[in-house]
HTML snippet that shows the backbone in 3Dmol.js (N, CA, C, O; Angstrom):
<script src="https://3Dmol.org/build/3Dmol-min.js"></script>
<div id="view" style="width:600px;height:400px;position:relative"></div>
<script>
const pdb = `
ATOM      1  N   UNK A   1      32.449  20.344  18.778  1.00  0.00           N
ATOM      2  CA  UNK A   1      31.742  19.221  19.342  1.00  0.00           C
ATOM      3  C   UNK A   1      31.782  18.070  18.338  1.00  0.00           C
ATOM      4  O   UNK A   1      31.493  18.147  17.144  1.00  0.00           O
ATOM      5  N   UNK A   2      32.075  17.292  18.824  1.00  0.00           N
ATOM      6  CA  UNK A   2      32.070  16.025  18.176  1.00  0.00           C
ATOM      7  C   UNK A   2      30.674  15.040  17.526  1.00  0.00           C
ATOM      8  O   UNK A   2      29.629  15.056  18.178  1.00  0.00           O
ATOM      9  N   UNK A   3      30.743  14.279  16.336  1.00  0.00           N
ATOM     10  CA  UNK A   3      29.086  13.689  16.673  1.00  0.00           C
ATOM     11  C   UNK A   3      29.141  12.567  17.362  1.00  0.00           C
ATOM     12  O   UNK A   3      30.182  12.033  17.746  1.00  0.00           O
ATOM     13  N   UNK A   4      27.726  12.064  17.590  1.00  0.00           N
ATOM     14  CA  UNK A   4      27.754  10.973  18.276  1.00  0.00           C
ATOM     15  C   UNK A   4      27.280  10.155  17.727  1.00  0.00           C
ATOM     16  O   UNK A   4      26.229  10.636  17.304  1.00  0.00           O
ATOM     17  N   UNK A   5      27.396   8.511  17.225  1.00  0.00           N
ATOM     18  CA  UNK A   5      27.052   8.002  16.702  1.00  0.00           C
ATOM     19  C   UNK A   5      26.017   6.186  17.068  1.00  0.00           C
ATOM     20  O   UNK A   5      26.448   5.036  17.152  1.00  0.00           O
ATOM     21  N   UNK A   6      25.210   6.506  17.138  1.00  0.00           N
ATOM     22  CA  UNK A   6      24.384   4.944  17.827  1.00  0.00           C
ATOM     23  C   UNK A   6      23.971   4.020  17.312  1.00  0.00           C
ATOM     24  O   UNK A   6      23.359   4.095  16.246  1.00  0.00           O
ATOM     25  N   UNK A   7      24.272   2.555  18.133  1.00  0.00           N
ATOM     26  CA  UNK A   7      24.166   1.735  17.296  1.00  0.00           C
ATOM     27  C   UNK A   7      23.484   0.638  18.039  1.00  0.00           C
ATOM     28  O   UNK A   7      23.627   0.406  19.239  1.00  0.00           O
ATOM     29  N   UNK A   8      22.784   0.038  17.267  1.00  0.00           N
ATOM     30  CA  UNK A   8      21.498  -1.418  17.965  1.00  0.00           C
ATOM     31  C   UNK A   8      21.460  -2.075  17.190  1.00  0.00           C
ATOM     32  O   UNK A   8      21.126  -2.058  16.005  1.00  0.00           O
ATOM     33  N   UNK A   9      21.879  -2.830  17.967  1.00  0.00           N
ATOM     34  CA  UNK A   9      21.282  -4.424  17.280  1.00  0.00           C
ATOM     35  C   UNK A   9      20.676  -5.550  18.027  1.00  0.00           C
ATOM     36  O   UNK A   9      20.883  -5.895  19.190  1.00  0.00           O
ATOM     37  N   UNK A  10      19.771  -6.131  17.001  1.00  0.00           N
ATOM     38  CA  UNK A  10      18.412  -6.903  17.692  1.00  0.00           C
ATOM     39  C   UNK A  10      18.832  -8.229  17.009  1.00  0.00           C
ATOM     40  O   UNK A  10      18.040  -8.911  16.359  1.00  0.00           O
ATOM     41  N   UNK A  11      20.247  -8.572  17.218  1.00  0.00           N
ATOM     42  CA  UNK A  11      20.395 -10.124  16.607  1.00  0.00           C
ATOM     43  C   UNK A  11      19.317 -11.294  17.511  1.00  0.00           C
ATOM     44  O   UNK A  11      18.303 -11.889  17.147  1.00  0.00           O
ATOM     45  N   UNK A  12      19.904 -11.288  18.534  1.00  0.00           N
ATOM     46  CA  UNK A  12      19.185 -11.842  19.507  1.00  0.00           C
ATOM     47  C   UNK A  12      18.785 -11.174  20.907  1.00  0.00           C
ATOM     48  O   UNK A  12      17.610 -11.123  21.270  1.00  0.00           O
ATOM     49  N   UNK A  13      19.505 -10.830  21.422  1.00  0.00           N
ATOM     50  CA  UNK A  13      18.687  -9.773  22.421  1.00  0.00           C
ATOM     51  C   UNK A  13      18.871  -8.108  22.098  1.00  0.00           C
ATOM     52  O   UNK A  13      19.761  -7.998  21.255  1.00  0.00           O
ATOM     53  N   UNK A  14      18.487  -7.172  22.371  1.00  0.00           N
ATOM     54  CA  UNK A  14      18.640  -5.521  22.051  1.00  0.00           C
ATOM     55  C   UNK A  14      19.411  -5.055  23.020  1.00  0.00           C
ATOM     56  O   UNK A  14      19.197  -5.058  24.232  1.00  0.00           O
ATOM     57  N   UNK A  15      20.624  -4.520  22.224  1.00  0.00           N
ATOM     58  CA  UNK A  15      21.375  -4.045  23.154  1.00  0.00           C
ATOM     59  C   UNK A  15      21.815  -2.750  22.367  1.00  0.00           C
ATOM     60  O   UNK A  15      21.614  -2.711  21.154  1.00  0.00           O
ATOM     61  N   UNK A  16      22.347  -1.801  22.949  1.00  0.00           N
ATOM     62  CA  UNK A  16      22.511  -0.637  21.986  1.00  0.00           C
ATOM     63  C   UNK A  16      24.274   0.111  22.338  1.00  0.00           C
ATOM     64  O   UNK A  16      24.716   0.129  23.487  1.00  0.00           O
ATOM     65  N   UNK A  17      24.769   0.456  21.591  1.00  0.00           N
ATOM     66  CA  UNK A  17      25.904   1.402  22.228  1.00  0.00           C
ATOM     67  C   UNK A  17      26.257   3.110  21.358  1.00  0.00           C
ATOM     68  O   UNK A  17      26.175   3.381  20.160  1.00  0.00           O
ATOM     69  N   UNK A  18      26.563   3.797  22.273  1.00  0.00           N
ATOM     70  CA  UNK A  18      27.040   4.956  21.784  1.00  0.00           C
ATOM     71  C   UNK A  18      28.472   5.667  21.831  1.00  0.00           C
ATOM     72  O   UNK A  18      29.125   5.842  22.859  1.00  0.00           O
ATOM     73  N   UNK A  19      28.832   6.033  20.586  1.00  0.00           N
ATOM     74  CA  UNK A  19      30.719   6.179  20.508  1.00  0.00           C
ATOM     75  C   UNK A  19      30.398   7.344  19.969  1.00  0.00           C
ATOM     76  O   UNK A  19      29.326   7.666  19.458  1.00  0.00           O
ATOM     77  N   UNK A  20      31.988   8.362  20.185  1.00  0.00           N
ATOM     78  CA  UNK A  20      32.018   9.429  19.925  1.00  0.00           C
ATOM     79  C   UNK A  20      33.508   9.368  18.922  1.00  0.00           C
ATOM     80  O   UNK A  20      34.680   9.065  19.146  1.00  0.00           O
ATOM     81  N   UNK A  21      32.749   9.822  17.752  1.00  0.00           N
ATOM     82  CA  UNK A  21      33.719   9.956  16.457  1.00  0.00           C
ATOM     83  C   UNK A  21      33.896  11.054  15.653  1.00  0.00           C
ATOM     84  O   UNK A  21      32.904  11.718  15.349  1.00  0.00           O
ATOM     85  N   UNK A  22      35.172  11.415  15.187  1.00  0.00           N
ATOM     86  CA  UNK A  22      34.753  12.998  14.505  1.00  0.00           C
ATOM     87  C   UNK A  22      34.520  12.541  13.050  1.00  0.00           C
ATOM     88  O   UNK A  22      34.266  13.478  12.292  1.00  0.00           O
ATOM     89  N   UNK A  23      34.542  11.581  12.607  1.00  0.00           N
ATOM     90  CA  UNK A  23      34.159  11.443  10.725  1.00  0.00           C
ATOM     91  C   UNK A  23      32.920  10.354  10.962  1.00  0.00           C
ATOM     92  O   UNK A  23      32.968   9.180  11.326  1.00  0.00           O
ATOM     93  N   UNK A  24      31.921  11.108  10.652  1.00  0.00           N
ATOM     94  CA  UNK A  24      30.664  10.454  10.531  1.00  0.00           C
ATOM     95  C   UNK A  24      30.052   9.882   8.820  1.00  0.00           C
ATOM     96  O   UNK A  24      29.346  10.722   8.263  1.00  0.00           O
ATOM     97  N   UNK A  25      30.211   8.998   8.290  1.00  0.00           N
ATOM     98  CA  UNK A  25      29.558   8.652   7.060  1.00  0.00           C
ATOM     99  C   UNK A  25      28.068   7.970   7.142  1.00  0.00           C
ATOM    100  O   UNK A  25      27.815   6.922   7.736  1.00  0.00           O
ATOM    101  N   UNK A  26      27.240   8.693   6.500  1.00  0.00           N
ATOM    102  CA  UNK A  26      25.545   8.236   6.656  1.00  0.00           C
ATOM    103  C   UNK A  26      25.130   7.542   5.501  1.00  0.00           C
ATOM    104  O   UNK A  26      25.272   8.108   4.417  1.00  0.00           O
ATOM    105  N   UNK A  27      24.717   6.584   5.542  1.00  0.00           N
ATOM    106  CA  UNK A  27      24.168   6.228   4.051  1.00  0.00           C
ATOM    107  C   UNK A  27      22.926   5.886   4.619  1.00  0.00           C
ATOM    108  O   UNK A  27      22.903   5.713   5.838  1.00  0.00           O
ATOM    109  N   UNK A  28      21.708   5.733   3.855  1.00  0.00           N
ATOM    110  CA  UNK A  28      20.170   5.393   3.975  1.00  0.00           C
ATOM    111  C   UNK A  28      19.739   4.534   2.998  1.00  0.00           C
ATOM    112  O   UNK A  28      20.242   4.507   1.875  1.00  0.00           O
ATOM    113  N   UNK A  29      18.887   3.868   3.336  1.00  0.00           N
ATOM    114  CA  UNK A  29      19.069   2.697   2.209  1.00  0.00           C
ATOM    115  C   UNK A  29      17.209   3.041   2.090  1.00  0.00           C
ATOM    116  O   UNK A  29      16.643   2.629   3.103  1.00  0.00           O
ATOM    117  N   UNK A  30      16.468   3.544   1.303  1.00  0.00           N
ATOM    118  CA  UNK A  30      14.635   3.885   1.135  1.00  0.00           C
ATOM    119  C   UNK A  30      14.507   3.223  -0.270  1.00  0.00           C
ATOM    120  O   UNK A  30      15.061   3.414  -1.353  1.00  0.00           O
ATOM    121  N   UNK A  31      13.546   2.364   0.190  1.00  0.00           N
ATOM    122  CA  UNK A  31      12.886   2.368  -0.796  1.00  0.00           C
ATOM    123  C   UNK A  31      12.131   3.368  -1.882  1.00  0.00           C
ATOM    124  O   UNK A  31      11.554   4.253  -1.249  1.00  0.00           O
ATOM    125  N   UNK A  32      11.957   3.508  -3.237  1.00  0.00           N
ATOM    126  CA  UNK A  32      11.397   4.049  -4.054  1.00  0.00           C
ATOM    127  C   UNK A  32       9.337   3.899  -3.689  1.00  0.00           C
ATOM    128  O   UNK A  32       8.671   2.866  -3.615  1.00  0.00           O
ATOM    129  N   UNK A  33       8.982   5.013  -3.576  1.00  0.00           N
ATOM    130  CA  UNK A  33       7.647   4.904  -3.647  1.00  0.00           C
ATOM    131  C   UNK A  33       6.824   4.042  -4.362  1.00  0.00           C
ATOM    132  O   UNK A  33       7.223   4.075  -5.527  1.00  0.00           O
ATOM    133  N   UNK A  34       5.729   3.167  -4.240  1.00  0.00           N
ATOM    134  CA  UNK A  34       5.193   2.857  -5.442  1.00  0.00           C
ATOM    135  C   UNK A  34       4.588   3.699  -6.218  1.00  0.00           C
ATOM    136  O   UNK A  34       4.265   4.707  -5.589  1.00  0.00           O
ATOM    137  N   UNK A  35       4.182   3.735  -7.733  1.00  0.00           N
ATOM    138  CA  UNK A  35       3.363   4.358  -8.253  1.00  0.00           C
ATOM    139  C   UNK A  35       2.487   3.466  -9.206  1.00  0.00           C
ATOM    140  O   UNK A  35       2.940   2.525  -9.858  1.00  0.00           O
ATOM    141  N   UNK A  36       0.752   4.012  -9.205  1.00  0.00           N
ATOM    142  CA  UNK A  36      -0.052   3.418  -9.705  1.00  0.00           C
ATOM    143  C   UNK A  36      -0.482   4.278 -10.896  1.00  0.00           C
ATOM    144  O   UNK A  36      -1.236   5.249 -10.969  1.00  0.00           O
ATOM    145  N   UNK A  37       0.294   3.559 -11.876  1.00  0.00           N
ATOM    146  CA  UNK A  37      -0.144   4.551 -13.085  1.00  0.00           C
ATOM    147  C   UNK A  37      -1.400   3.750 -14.068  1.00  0.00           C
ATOM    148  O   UNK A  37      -1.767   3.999 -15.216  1.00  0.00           O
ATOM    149  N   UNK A  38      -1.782   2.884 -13.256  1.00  0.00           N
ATOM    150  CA  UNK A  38      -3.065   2.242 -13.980  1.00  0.00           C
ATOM    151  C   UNK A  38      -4.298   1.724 -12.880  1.00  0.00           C
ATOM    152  O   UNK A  38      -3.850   1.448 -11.767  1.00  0.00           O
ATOM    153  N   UNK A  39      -5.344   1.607 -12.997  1.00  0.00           N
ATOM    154  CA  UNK A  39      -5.971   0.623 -12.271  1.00  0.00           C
ATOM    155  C   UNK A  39      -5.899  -0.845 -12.087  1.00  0.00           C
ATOM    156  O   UNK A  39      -6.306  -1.588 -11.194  1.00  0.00           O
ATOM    157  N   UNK A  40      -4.969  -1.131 -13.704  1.00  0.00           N
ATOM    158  CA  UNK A  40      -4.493  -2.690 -13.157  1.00  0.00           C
ATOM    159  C   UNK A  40      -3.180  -2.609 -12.728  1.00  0.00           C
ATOM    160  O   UNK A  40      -2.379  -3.454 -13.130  1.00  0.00           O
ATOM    161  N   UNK A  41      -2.803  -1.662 -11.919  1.00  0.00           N
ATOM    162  CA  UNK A  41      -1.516  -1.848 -11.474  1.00  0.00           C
ATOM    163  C   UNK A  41      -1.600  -2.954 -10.474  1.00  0.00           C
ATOM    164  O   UNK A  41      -0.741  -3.794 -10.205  1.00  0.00           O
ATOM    165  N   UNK A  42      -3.079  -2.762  -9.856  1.00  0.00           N
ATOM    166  CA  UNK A  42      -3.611  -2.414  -7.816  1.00  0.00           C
ATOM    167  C   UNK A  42      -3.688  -3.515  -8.352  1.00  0.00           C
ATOM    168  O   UNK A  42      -4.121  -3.890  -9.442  1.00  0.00           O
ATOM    169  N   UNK A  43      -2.926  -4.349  -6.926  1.00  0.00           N
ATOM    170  CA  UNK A  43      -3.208  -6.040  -6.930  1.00  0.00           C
ATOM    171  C   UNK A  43      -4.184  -6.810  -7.168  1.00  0.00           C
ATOM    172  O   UNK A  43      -4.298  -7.750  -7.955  1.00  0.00           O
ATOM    173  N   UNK A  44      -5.650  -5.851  -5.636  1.00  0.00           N
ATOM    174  CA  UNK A  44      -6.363  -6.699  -5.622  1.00  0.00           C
ATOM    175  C   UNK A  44      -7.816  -6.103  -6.498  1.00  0.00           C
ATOM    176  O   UNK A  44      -8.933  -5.935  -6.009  1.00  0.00           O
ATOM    177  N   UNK A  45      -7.446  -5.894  -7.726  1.00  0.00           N
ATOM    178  CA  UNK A  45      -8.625  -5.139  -8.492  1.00  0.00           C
ATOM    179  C   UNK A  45      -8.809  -6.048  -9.803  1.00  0.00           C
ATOM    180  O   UNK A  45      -7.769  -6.425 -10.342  1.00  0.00           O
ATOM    181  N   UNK A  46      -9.762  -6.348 -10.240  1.00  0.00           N
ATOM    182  CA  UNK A  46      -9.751  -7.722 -11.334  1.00  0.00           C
ATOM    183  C   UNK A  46     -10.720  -6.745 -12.294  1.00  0.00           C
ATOM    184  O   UNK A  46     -11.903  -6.552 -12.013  1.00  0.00           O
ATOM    185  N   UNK A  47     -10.001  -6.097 -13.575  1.00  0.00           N
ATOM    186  CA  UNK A  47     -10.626  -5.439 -14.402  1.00  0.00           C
ATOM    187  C   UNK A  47     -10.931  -6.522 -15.706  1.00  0.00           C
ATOM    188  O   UNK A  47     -11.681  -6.318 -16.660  1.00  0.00           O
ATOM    189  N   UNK A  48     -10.034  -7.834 -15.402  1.00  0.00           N
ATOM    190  CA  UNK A  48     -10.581  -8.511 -17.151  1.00  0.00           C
ATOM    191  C   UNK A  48     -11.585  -9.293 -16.619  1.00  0.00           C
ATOM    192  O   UNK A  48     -11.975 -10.036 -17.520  1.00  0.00           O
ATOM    193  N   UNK A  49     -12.205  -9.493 -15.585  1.00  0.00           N
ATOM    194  CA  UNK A  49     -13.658 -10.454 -15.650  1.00  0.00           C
ATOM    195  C   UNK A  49     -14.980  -9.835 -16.722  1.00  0.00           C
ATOM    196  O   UNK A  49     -15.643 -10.402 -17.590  1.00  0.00           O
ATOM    197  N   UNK A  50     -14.989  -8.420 -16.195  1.00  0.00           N
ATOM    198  CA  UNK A  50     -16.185  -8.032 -16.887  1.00  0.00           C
ATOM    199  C   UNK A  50     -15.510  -6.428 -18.011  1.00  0.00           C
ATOM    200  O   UNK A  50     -15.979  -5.597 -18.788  1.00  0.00           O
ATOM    201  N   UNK A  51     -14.306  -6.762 -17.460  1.00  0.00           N
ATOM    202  CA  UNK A  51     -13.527  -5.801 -19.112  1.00  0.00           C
ATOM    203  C   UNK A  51     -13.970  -3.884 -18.141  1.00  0.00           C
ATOM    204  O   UNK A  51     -14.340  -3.656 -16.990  1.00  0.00           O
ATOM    205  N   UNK A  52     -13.818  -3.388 -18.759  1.00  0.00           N
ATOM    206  CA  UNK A  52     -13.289  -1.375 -18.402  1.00  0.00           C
ATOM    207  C   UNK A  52     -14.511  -1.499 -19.629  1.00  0.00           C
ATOM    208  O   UNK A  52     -14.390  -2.292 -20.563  1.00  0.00           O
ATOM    209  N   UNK A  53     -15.465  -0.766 -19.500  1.00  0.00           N
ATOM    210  CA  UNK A  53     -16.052   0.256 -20.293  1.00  0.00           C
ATOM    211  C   UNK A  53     -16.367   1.489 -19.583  1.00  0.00           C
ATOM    212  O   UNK A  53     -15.846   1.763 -18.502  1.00  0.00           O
ATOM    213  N   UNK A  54     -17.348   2.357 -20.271  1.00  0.00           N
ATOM    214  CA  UNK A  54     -17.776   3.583 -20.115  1.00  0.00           C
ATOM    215  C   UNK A  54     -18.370   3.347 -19.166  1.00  0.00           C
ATOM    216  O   UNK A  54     -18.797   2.197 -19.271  1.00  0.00           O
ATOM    217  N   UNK A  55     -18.816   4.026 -17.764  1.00  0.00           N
ATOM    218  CA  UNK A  55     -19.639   3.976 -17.179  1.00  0.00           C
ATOM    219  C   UNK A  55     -19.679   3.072 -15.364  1.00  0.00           C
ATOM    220  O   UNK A  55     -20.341   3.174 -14.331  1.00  0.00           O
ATOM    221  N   UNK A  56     -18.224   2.010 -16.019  1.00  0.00           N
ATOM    222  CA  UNK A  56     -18.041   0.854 -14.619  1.00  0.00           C
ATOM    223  C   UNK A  56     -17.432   1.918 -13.496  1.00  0.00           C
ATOM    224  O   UNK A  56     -16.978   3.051 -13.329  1.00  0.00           O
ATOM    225  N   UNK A  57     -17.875   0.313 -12.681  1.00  0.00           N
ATOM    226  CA  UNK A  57     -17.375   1.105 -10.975  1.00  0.00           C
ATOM    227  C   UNK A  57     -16.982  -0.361 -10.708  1.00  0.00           C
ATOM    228  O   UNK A  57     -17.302  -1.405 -11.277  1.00  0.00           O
ATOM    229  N   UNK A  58     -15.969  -0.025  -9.376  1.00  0.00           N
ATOM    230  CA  UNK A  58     -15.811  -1.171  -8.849  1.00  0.00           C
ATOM    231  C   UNK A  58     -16.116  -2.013  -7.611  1.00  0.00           C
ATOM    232  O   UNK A  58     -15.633  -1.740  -6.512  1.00  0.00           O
ATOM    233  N   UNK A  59     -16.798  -2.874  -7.790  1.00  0.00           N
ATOM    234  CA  UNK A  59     -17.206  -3.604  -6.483  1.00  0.00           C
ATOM    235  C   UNK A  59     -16.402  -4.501  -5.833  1.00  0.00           C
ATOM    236  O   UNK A  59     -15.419  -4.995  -6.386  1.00  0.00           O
ATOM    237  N   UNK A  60     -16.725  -4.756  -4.719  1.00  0.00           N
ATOM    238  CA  UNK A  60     -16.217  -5.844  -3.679  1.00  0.00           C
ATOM    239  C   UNK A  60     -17.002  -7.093  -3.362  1.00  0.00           C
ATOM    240  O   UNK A  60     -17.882  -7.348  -2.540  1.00  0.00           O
ATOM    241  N   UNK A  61     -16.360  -7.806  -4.331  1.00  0.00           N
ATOM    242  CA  UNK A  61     -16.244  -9.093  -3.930  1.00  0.00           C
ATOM    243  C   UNK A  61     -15.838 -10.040  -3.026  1.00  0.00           C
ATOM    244  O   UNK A  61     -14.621 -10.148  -2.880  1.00  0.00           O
ATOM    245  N   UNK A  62     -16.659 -10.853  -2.293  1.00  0.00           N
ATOM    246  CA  UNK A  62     -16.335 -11.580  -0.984  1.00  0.00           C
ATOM    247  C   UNK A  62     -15.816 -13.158  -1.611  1.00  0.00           C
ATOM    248  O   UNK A  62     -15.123 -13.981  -1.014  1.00  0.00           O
ATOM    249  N   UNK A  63     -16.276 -13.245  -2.712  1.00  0.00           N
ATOM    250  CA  UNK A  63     -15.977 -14.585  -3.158  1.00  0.00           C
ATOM    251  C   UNK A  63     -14.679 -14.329  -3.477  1.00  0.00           C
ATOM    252  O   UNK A  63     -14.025 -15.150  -2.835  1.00  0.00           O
ATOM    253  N   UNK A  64     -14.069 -13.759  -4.006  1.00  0.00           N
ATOM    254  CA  UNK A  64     -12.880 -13.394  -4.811  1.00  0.00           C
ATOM    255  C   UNK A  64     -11.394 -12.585  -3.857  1.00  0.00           C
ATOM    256  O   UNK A  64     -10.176 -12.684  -4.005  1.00  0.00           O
ATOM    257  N   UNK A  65     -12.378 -11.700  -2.758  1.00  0.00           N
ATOM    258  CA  UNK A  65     -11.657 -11.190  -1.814  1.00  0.00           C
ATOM    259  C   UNK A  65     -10.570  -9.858  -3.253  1.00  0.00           C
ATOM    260  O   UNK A  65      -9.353  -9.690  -3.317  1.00  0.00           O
ATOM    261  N   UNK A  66     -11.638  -9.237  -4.095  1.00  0.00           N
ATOM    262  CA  UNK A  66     -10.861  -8.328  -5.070  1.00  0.00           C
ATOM    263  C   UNK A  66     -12.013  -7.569  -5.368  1.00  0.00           C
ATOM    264  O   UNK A  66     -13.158  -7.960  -5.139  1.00  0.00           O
ATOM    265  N   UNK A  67     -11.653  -6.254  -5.985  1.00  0.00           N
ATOM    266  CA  UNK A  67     -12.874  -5.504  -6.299  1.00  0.00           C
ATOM    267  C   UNK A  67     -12.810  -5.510  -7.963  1.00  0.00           C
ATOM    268  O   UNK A  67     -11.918  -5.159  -8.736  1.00  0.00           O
ATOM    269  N   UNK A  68     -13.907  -5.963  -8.145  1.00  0.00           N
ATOM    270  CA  UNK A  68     -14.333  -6.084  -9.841  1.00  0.00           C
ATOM    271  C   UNK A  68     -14.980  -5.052 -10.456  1.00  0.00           C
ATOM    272  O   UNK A  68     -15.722  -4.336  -9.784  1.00  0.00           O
ATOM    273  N   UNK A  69     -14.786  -4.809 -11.898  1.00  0.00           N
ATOM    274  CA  UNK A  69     -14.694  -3.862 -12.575  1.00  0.00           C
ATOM    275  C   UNK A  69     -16.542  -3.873 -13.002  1.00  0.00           C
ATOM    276  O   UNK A  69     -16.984  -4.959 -13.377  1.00  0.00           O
ATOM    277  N   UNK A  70     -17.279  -2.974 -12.944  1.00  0.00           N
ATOM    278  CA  UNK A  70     -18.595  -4.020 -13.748  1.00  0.00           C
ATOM    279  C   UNK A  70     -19.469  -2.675 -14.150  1.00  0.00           C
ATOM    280  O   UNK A  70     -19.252  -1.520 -13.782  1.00  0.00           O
ATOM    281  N   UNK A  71     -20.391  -3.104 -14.909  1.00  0.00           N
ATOM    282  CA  UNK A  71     -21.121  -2.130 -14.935  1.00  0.00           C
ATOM    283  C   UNK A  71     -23.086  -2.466 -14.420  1.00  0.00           C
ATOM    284  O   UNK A  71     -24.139  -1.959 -14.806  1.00  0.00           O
ATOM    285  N   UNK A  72     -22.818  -3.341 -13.603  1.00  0.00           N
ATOM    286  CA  UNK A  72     -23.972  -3.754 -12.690  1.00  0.00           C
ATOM    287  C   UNK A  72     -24.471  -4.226 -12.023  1.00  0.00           C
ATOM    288  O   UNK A  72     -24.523  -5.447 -11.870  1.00  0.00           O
ATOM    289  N   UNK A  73     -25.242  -3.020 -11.130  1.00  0.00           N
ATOM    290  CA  UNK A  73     -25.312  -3.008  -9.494  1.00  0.00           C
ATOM    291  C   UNK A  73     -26.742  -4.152  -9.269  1.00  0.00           C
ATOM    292  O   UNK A  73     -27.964  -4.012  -9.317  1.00  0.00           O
ATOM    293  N   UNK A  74     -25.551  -5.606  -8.937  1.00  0.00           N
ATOM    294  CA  UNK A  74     -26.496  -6.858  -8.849  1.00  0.00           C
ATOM    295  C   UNK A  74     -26.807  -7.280  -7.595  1.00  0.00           C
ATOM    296  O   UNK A  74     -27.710  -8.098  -7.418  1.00  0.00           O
ATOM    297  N   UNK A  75     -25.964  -6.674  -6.416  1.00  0.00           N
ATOM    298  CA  UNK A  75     -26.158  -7.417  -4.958  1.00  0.00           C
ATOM    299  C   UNK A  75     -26.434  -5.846  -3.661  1.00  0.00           C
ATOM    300  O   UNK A  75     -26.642  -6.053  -2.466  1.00  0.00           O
ATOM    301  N   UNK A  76     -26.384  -4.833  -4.092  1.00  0.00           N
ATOM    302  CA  UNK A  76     -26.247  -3.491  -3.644  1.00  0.00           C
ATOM    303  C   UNK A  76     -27.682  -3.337  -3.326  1.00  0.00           C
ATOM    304  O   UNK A  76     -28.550  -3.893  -4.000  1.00  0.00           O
ATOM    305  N   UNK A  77     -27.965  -2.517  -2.207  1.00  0.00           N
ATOM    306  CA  UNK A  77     -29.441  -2.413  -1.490  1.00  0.00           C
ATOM    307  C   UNK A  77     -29.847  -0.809  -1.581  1.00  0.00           C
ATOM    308  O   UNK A  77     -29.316   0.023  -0.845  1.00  0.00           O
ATOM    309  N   UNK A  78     -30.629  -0.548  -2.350  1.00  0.00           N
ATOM    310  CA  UNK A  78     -30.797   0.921  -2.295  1.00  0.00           C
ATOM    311  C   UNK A  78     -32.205   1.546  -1.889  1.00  0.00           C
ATOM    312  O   UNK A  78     -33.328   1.307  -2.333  1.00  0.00           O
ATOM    313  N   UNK A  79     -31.813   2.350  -0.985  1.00  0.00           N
ATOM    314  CA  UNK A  79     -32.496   3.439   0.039  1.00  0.00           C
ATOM    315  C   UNK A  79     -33.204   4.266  -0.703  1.00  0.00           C
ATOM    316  O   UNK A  79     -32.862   5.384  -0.319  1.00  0.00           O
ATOM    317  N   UNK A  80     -34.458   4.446  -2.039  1.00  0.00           N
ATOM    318  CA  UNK A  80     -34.639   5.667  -2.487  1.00  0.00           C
ATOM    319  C   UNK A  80     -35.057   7.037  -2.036  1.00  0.00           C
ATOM    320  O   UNK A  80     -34.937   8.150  -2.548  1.00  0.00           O
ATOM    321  N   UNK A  81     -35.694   6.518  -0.685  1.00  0.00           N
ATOM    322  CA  UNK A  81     -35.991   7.467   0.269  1.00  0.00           C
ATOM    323  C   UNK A  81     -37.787   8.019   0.082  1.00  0.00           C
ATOM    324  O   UNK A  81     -38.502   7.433  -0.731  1.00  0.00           O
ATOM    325  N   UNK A  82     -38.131   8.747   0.616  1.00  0.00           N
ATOM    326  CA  UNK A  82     -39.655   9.288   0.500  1.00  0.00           C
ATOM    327  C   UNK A  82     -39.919  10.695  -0.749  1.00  0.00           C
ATOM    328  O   UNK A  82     -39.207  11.655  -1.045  1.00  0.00           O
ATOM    329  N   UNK A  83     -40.974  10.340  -1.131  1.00  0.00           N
ATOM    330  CA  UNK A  83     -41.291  11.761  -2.586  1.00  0.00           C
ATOM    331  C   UNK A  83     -42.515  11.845  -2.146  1.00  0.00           C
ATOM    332  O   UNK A  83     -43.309  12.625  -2.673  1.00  0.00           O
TER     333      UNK A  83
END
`;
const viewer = $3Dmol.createViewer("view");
viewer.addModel(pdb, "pdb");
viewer.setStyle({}, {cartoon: {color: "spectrum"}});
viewer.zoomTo();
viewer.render();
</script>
């Protein structure tokens, strides 16, 4: 059996065709994964405003549209609950 090989293209309208060939060559063209081998890799994360120490977390900022590095919870609403 022979393979079959298909082909489309969306220059301007989609049209597609299928041919039957016995030497098939495949190549794939993928991108490489990203990898985040830091927290300042991540675009939208701004660790030099208030600097990485012991203890930070990061928040979301609406002014900035980035999450900042900090070590304090200044706009956060907390629930302590009943004792």
């Amino acid at each position: 059996m022979t393979d079959i090989i298909a082909q489309v293209d969306t220059s301007t309208t989609t049209t597609a065709s299928v041919e039957e060939e016995l030497n098939v060559n495949s190549e794939t063209q993928l991108a490489s994964p990203a990898v985040v081998e830091s927290i300042n890799d991540i675009a939208n994360v701004d660790t030099t405003t208030n600097g990485l120490t012991t203890g930070s977390i990061l928040i979301y900022r609406t002014t900035t549209n980035k999450w900042t590095a900090s070590t304090t919870l200044d706009a956060q609403n907390m629930e302590g609950g009943e004792f």
